[in-house]
C-alpha positions in Angstrom: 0.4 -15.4 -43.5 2.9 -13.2 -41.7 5.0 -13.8 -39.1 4.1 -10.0 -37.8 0.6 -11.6 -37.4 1.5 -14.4 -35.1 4.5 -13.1 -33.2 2.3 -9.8 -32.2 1.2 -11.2 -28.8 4.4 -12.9 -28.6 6.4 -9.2 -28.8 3.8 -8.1 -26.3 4.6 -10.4 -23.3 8.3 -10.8 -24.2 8.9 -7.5 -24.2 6.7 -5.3 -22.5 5.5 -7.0 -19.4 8.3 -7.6 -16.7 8.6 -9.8 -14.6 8.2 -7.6 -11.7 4.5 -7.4 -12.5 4.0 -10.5 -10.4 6.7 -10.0 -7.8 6.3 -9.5 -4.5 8.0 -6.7 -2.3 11.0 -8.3 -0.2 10.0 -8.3 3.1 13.9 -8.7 5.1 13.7 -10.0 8.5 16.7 -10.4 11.2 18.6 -13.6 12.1 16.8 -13.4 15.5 13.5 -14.0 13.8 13.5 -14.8 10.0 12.5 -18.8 11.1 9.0 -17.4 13.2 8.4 -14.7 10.5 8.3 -17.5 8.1 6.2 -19.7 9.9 4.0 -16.9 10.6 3.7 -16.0 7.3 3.7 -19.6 5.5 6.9 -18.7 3.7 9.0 -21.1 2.0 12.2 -18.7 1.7 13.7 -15.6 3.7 15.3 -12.7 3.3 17.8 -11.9 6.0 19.2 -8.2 6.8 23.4 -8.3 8.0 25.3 -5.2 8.6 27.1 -7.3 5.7 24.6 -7.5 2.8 21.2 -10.0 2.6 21.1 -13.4 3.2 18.5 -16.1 1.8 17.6 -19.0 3.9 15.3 -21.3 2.0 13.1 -24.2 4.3 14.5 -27.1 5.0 18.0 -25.3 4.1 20.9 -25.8 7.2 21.3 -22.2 7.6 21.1 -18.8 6.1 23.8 -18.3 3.2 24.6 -16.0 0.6 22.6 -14.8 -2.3 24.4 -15.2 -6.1 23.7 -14.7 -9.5 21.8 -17.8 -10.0 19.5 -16.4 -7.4 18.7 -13.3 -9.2 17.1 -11.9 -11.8 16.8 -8.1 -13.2 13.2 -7.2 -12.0 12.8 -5.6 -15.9 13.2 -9.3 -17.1 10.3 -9.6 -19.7 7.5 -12.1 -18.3 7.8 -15.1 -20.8 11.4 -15.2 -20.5 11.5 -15.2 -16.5 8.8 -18.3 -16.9 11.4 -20.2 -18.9 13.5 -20.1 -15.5 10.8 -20.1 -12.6 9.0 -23.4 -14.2 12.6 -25.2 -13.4 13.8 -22.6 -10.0 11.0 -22.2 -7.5 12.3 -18.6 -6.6 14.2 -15.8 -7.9 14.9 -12.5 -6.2 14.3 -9.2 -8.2 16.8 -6.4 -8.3 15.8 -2.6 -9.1 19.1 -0.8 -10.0 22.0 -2.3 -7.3 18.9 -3.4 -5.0 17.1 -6.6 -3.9 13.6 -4.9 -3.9 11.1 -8.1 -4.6 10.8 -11.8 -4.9 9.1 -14.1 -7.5 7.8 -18.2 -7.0 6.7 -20.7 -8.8 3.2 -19.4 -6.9 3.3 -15.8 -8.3 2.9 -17.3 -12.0 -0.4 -17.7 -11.7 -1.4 -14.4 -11.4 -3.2 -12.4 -14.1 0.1 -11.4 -16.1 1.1 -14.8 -16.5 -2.7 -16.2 -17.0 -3.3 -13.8 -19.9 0.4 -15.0 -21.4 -1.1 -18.2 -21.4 -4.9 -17.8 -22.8 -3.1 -15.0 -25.4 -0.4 -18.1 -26.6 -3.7 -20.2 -26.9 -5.4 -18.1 -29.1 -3.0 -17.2 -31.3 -2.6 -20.5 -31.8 -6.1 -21.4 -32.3 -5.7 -18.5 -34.9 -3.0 -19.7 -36.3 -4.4 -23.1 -37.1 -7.6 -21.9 -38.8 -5.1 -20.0 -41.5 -3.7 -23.0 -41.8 -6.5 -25.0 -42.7 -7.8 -21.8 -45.0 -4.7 -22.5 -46.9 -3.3 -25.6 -46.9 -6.3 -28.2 -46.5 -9.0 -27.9 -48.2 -10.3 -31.4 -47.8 -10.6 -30.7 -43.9 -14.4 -31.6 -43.6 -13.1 -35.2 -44.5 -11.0 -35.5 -40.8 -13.9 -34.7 -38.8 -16.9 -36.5 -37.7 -20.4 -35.2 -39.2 -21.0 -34.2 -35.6 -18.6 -32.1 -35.4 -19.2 -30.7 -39.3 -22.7 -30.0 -37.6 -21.7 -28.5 -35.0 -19.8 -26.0 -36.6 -22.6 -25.2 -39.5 -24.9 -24.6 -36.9 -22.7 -22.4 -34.8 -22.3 -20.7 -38.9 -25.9 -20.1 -39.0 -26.3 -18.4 -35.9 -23.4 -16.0 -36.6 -24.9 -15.4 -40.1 -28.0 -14.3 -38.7 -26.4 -12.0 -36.6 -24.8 -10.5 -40.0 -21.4 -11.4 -38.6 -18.9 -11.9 -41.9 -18.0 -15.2 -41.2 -16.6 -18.7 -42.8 -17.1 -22.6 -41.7 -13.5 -22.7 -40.4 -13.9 -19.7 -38.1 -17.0 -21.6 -36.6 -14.3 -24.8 -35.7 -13.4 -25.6 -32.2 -9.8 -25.7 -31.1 -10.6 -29.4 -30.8 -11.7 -29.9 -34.4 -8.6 -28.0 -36.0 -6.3 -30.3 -33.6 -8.0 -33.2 -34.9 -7.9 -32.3 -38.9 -4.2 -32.0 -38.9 -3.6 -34.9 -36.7 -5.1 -36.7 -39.4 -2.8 -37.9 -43.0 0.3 -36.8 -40.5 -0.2 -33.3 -40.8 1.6 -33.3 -37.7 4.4 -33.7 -38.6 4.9 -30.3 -39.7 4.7 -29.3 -35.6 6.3 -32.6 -34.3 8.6 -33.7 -37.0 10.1 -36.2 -34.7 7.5 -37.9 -32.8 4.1 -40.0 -33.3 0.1 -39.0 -33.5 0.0 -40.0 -30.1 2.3 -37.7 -28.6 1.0 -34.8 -30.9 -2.9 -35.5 -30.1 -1.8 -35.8 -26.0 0.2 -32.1 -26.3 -3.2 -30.6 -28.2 -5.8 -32.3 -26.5 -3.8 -30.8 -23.4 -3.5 -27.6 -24.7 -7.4 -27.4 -24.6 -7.5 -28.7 -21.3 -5.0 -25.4 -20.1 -7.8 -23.1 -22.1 -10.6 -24.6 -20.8 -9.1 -24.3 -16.8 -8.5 -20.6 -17.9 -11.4 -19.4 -19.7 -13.4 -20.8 -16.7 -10.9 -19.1 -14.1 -10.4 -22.7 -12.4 -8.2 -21.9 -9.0 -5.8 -24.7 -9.9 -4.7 -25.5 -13.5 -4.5 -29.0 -14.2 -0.8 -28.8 -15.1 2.4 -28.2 -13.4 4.6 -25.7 -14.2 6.5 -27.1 -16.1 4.0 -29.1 -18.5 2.9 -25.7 -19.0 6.4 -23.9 -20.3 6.0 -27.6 -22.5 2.4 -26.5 -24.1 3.5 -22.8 -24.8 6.5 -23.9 -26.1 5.2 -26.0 -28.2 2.9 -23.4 -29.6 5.5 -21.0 -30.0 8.3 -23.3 -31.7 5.3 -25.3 -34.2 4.5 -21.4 -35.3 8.2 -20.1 -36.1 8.8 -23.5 -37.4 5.8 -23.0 -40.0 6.6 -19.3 -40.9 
């Protein structure tokens, strides 16, 4: 295996999708009406216009203030590495040049950018775990049930009949390659530090994240920030296995 292989999808989303690709425009109201605009418009922050610069005024705040650097974030910012901030910060505002010209929430992650970050993380993972078995565990019909061994052969058969150039493993479910190297502690090679449970809850998870996206579920079934946990934990047990 290579690293250029596994990391391909990674280089994509950390470097050519910005994080401006799910910001919004900044819409700046005046202090005479920034609390009604925001009602109006179900807003949880503001953007205020003064003949002295812009002003943020986030609900529930005592009154407008100041924006800093820990509000903001170059709108170029690749994608993946904005998420590692906006799953802990709800907001950020995005600056073009010397100007405030968007703003991105915890609410613009889930739109298709950041979805197809996630289901691409997934696969590659799913990809990289087949290799793995291919190489390293040749004994992996013994850590799954014969329904599962089933399964796959007839899923085999089909694609064989199709004339598709196929192998056992690439007929495995994410599920089943979880479950052979969560058997004989092949997990610690991902999880050096903790137990089967923890490893089996992150996996079995990790399906539950594909499944909600394949299917195009409105709400995931994870916050934020048990997601930035799953794809970090795909990206760290990959690098840490080159």
């Amino acid at each position: 295996m290579t690293q250029n292989k596994h990391e391909i999808l990674f280089r994509l989303f950390d470097t050519f999708i910005p994080v401006a690709s799910i910001g919004e425009k900044l819409m700046v109201f005046s202090r005479n009406d920034y609390q009604d605009e925001m009602k109006k418009r179900n807003f949880q922050t503001a953007a205020i216009g003064t003949p002295f610069g812009l002003l943020k005024y986030d609900k529930g705040s005592d009154e407008p203030s100041p924006m800093d650097e820990a509000d903001i974030m170059p709108a170029e910012t690749p994608l993946l590495t904005a998420f590692d901030k906006l799953a802990f910060q709800r907001r950020f505002f995005l600056r073009e040049g010397k100007q405030i010209s968007h703003i991105v929430t915890q609410s613009d992650l889930d739109k298709i950018p950041m979805r197809l970050a996630m289901i691409g993380f997934i696969s590659v993972w799913e990809t990289y775990l087949r290799d793995l078995v291919k190489l390293e565990v040749p004994d992996w019909e013994q850590s799954l049930s014969q329904k599962r061994i089933q399964a796959a052969r007839e899923l085999f058969e089909l694609k064989s009949s199709r004339n598709e150039e196929i192998d056992l493993i690439q007929c495995l479910q994410l599920a089943d390659l979880g479950s052979i190297f969560s058997k004989k502690q092949r997990y610690k090679r991902f999880l050096p530090a903790a137990n089967r449970q923890q490893y089996d809850d992150t996996v079995r998870n990790i399906g539950k994240l594909r499944d909600a996206l394949a299917h195009s579920q409105a709400i995931l079934p994870f916050s934020w920030r048990d997601i930035h946990h799953q794809l970090s934990f795909i990206r760290e047990s990959i690098n840490r296995n080159q």
